[in-house]
mmCIF file of the C-alpha atoms, coordinates in Angstrom:
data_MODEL
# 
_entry.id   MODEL 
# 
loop_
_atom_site.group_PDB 
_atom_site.id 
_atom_site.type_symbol 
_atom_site.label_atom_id 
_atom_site.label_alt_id 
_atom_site.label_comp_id 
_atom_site.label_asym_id 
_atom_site.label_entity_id 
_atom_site.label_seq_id 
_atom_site.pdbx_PDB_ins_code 
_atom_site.Cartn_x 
_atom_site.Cartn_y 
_atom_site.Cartn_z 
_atom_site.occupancy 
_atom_site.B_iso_or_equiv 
_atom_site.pdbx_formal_charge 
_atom_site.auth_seq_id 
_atom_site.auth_comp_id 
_atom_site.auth_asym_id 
_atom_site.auth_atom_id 
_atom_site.pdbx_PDB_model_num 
ATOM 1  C CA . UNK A 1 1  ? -82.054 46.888 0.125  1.00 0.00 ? 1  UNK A CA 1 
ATOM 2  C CA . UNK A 1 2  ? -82.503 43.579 1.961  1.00 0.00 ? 2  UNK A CA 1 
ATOM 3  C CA . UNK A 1 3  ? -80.008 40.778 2.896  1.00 0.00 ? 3  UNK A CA 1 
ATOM 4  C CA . UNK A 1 4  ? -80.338 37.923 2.211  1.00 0.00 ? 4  UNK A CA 1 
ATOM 5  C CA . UNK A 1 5  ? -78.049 34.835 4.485  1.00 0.00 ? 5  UNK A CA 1 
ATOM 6  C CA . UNK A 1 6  ? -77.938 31.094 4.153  1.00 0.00 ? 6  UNK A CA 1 
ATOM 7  C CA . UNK A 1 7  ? -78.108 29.458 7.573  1.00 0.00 ? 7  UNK A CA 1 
ATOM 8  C CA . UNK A 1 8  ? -77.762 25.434 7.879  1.00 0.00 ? 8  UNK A CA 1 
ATOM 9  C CA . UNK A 1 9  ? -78.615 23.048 10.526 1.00 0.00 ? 9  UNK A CA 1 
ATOM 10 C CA . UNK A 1 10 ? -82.033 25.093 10.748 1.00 0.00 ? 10 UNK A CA 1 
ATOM 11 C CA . UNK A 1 11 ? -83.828 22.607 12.451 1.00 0.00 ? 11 UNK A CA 1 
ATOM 12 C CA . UNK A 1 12 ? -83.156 23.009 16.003 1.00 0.00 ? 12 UNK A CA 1 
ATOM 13 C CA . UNK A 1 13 ? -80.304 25.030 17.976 1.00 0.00 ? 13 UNK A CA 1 
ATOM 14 C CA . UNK A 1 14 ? -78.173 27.423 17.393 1.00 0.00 ? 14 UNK A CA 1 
ATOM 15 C CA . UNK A 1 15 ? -79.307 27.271 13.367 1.00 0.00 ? 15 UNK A CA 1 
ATOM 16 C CA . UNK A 1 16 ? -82.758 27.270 14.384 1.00 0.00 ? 16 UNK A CA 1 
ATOM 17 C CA . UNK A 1 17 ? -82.282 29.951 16.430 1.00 0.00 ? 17 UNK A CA 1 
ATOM 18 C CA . UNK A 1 18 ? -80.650 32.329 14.228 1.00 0.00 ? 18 UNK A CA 1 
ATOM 19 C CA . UNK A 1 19 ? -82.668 31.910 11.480 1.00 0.00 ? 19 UNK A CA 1 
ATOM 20 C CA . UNK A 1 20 ? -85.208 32.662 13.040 1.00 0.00 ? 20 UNK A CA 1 
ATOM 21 C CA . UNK A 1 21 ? -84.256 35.666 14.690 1.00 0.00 ? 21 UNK A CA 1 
ATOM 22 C CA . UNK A 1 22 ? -82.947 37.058 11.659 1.00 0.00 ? 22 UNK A CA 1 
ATOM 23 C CA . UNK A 1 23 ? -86.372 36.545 9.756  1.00 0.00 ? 23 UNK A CA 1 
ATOM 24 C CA . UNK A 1 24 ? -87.996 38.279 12.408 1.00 0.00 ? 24 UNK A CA 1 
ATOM 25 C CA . UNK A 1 25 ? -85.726 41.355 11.625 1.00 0.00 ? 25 UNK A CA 1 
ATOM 26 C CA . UNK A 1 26 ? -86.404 41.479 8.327  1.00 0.00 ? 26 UNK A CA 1 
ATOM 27 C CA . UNK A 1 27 ? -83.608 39.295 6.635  1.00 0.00 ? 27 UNK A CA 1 
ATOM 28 C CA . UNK A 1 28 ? -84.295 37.130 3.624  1.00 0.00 ? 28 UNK A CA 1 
ATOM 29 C CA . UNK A 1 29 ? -83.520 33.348 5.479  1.00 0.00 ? 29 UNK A CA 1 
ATOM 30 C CA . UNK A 1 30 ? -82.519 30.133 3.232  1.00 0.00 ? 30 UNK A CA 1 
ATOM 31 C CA . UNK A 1 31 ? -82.744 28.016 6.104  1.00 0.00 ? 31 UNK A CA 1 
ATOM 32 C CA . UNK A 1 32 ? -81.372 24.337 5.333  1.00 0.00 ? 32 UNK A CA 1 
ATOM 33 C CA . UNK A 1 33 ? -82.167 21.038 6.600  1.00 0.00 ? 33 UNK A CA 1 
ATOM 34 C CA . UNK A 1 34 ? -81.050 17.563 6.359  1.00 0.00 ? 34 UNK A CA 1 
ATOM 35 C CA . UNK A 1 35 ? -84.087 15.290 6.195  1.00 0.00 ? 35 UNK A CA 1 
ATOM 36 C CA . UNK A 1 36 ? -87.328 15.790 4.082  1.00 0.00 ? 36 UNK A CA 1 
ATOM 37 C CA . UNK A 1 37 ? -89.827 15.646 6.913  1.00 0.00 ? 37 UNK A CA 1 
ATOM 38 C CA . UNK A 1 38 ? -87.837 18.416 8.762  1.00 0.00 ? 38 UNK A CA 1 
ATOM 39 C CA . UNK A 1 39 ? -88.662 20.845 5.873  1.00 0.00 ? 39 UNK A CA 1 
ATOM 40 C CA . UNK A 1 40 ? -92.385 20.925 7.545  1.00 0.00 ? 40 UNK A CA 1 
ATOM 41 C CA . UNK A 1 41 ? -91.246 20.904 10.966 1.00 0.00 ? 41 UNK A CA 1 
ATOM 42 C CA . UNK A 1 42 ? -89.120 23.703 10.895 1.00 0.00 ? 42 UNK A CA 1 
ATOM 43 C CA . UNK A 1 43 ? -91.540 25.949 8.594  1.00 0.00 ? 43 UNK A CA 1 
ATOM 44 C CA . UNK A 1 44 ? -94.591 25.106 11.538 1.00 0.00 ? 44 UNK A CA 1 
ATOM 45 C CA . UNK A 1 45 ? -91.937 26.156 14.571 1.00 0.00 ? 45 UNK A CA 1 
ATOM 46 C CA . UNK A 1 46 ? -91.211 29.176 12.708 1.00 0.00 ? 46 UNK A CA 1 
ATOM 47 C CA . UNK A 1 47 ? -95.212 30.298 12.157 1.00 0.00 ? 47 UNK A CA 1 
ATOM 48 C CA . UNK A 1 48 ? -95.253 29.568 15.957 1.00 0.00 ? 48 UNK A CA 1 
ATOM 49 C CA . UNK A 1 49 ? -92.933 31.465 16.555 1.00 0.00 ? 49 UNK A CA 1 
ATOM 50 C CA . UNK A 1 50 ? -94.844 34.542 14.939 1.00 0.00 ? 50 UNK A CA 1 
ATOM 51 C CA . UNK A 1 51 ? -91.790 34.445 11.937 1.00 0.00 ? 51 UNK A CA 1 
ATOM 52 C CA . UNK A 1 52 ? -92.922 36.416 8.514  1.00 0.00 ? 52 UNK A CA 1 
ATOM 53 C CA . UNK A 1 53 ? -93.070 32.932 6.378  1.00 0.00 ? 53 UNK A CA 1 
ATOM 54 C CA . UNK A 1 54 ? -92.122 35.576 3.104  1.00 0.00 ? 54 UNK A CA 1 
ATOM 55 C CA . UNK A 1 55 ? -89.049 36.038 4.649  1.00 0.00 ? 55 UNK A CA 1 
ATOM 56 C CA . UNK A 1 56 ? -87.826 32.525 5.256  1.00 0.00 ? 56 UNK A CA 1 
ATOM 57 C CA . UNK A 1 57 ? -87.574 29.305 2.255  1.00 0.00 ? 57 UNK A CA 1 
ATOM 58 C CA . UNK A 1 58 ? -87.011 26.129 4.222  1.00 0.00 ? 58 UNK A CA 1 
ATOM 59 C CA . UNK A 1 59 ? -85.105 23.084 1.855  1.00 0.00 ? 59 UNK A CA 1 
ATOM 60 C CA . UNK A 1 60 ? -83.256 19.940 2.287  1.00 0.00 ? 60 UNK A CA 1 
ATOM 61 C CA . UNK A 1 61 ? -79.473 20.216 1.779  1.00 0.00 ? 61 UNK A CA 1 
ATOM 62 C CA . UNK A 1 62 ? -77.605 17.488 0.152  1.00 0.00 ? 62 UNK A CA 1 
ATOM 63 C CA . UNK A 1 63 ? -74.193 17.933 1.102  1.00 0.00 ? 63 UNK A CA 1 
ATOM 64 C CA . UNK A 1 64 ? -73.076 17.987 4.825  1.00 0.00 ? 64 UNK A CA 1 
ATOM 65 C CA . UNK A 1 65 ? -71.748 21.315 5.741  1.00 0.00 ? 65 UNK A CA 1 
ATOM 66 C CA . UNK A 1 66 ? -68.801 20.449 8.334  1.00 0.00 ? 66 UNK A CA 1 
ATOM 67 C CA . UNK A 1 67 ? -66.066 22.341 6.647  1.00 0.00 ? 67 UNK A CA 1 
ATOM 68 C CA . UNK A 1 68 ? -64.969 25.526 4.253  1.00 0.00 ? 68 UNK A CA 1 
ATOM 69 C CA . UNK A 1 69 ? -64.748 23.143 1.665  1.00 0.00 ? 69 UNK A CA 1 
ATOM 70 C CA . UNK A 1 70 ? -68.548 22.312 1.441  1.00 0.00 ? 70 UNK A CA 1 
ATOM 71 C CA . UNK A 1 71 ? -69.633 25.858 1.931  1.00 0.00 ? 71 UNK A CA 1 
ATOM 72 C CA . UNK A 1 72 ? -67.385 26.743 -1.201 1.00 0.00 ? 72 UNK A CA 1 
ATOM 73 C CA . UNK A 1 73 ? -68.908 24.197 -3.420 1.00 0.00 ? 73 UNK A CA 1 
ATOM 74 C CA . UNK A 1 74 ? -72.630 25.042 -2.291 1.00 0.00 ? 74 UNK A CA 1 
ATOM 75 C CA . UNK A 1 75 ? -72.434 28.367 -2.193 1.00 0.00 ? 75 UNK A CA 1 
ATOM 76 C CA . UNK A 1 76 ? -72.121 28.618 -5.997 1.00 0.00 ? 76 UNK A CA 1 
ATOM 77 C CA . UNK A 1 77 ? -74.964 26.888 -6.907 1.00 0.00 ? 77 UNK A CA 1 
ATOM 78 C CA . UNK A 1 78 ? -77.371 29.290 -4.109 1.00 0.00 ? 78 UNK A CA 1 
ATOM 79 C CA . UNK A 1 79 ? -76.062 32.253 -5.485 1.00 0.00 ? 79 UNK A CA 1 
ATOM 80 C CA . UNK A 1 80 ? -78.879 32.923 -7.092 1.00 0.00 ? 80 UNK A CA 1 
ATOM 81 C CA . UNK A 1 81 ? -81.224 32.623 -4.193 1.00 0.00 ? 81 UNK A CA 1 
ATOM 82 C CA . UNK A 1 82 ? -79.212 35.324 -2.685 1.00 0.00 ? 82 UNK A CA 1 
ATOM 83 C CA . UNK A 1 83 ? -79.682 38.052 -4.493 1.00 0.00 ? 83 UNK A CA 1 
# 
């Protein structure tokens, strides 16, 4: 069975960083964003990075995630994804 993990703040850093790391062992990666042009950006440092692109989905997030609170109400609506 796989696993599947939502990461946010994939762009650059530490959520960059992870998510790609855990693509490259195999993990299903919902890797968020906050702008539009960053979806792009992130999914060409990825290839670069020699990163299975099956593994990963790249997406803009609406909501800021800065606290419990946001992660509850998101969370919800990816369920799906996650399975």
């Amino acid at each position: 069975m796989s696993k599947s993990i939502l990461i946010t703040g994939s762009r650059r850093g530490i959520g960059y960083g992870t998510a790609r790391e855990l693509a490259k062992k195999g993990y299903k990666v919902f890797a968020t964003v906050h702008r539009e042009e960053s979806i792009e950006e992130t999914k060409e440092k990825l290839k670069a990075d020699n990163v299975d692109m099956n593994n990963v989905e790249v997406f803009k997030l609406l909501m800021p995630m800065r606290s419990a609170v946001s992660v509850a109400v998101i969370l919800p609506s990816c369920s799906h994804l996650l399975k």
